[in-house]
N, C-alpha and C positions, 0 to 999 in steps of 0.2 A: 088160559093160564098155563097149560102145559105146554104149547109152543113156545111160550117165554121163558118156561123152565129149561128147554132141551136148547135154546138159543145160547142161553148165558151160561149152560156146562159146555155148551163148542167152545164159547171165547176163552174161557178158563183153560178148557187145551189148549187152543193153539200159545196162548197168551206164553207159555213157556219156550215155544217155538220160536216166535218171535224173540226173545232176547236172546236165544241160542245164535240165534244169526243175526243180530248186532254185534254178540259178542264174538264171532267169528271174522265179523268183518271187520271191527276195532283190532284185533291182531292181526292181519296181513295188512293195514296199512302201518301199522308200529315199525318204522322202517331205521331208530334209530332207540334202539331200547336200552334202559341204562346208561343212556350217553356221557353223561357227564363221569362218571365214574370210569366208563370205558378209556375216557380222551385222559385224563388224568392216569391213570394206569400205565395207559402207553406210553405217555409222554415221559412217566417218570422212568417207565426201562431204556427207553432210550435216550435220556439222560446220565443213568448209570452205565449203560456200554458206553456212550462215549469217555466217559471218566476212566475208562478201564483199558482205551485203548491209547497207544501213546509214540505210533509212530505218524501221525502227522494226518491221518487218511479222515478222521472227526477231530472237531473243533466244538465249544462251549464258547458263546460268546455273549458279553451282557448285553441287556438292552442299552444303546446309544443314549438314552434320554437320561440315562444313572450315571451317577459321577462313582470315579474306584473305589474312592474313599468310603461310598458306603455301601452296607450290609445287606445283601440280597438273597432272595432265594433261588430256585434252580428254576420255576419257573418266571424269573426276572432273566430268562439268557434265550436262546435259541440254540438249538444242535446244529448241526451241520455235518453230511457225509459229502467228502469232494469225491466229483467223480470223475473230475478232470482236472487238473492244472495249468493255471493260463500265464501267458510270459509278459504281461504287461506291468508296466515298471509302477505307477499309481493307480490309488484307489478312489470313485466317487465322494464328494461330499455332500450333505442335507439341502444345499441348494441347489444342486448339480440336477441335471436331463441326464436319464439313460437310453440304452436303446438295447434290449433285453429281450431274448426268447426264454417264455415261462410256460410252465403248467400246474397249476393250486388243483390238489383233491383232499378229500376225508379220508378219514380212515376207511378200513373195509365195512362193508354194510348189508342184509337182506338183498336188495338188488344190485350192487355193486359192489361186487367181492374183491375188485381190484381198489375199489375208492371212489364216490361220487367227483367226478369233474366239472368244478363249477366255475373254474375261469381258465384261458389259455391263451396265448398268442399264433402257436402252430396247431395245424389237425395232423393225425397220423403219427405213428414215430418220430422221436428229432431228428432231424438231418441238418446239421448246421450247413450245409450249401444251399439246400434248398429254403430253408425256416426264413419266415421273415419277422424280423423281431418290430415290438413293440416302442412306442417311447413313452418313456415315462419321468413323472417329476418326483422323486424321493422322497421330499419333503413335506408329496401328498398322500403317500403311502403307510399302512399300517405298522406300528412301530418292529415289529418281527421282519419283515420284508425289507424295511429301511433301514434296519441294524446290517441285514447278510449285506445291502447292496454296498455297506460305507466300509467292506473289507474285503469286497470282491475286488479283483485284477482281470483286465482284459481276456478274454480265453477263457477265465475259470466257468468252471459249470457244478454247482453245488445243488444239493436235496437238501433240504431247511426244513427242520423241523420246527413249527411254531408253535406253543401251548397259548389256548385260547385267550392269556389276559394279555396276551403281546399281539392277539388275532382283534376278534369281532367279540371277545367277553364274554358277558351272560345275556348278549340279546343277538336273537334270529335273524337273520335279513333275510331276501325272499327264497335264499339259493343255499343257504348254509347254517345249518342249525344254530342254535347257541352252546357255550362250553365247546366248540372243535377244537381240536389239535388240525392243524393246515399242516399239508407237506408239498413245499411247492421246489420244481426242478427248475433251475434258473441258471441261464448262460449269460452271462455278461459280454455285449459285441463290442459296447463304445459307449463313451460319455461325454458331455459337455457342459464344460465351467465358465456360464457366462458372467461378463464383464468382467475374467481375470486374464492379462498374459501369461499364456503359460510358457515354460523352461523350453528351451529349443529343442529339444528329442521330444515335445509335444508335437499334437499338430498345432496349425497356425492359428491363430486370435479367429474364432468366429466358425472351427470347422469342429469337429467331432474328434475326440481322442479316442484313436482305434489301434493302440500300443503303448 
């Protein structure tokens, strides 16, 4: 009887020890704490700096899918910081092929202080000589990415801010939490608009607009 007494005061110690390092190890994988608040947060300051600057360098722009006429809020837009200027005379449209060097991350985070990277076209710094860009169909793209792409010009290279209900919402996918703000770096190389002619300072019926 008294072996079974000095057994069941061990387990009653350790028994707090054990939770102790559960609960230590539920905090080092907490890699996204407060998130929705955080992405929201952010999104709204840079929001507001973009409203506050007004020489051309950010842009507010609504989602493509809302008509002017109606009433929206701030996160119905995307931000935009250009961080290049391109000399291309038009812009893609929703049925249009692009051909785009990107990179989508998060915010900063526990292990990625600079932003989880969860999709890209290039590895390494951009180098538009070397990058080889991606193609992509607009019209397949989440509404944030396919709003910058239908006001980007050849050349241009923009950081896009996106608030989660123009991203991926309130559900997870396997690479990107729910509730993100996305900020993705995006150059626009060329595009094409099939089965229209286009204007003669296009390129020709069937090849890539790369001016």
């Amino acid at each position: 009887m008294k072996k079974y007494n000095i057994l069941a005061f061990l387990m009653l110690m350790l028994a707090p020890l054990c939770f102790m390092a559960c609960s230590e190890s539920d905090d080092t994988v907490e890699e996204f704490p407060d998130w929705k608040n955080r992405n929201e947060t952010y999104f709204d300051n840079i929001y507001e700096k973009a409203k506050s600057v007004e020489d051309g360098s950010w842009k507010i722009i609504r989602n493509y899918t809302l008509e002017d006429t109606i009433p929206v809020s701030s996160t119905d837009n995307i931000v935009v910081e250009v961080l290049e200027e391109g000399t291309g005379s038009g812009c893609p449209i929703f049925t249009d092929s692009v051909l785009v060097n990107y990179r989508g991350r998060l915010l900063p985070s526990t292990s990625y202080p600079d932003g989880y990277v969860f999709d890209q076209s290039y590895t390494g710094d951009y180098n538009p000589q070397t990058a080889m860009p991606s193609q992509l169909y607009v019209g397949s793209l989440i509404d944030g990415f396919a709003t910058a792409l239908q006001y980007m010009h050849i050349g241009d290279r923009w950081r896009v801010y996106i608030p989660y209900q123009m991203g991926y919402g309130t559900t997870a996918t396997t690479s990107i939490p729910a509730y993100s703000t996305l900020i993705f770096d995006i150059s626009l190389v060329a595009y094409y608009r099939a089965g229209v002619t286009p204007d003669p300072w296009y390129a020709k019926r069937g090849m890539w607009i790369t001016k």
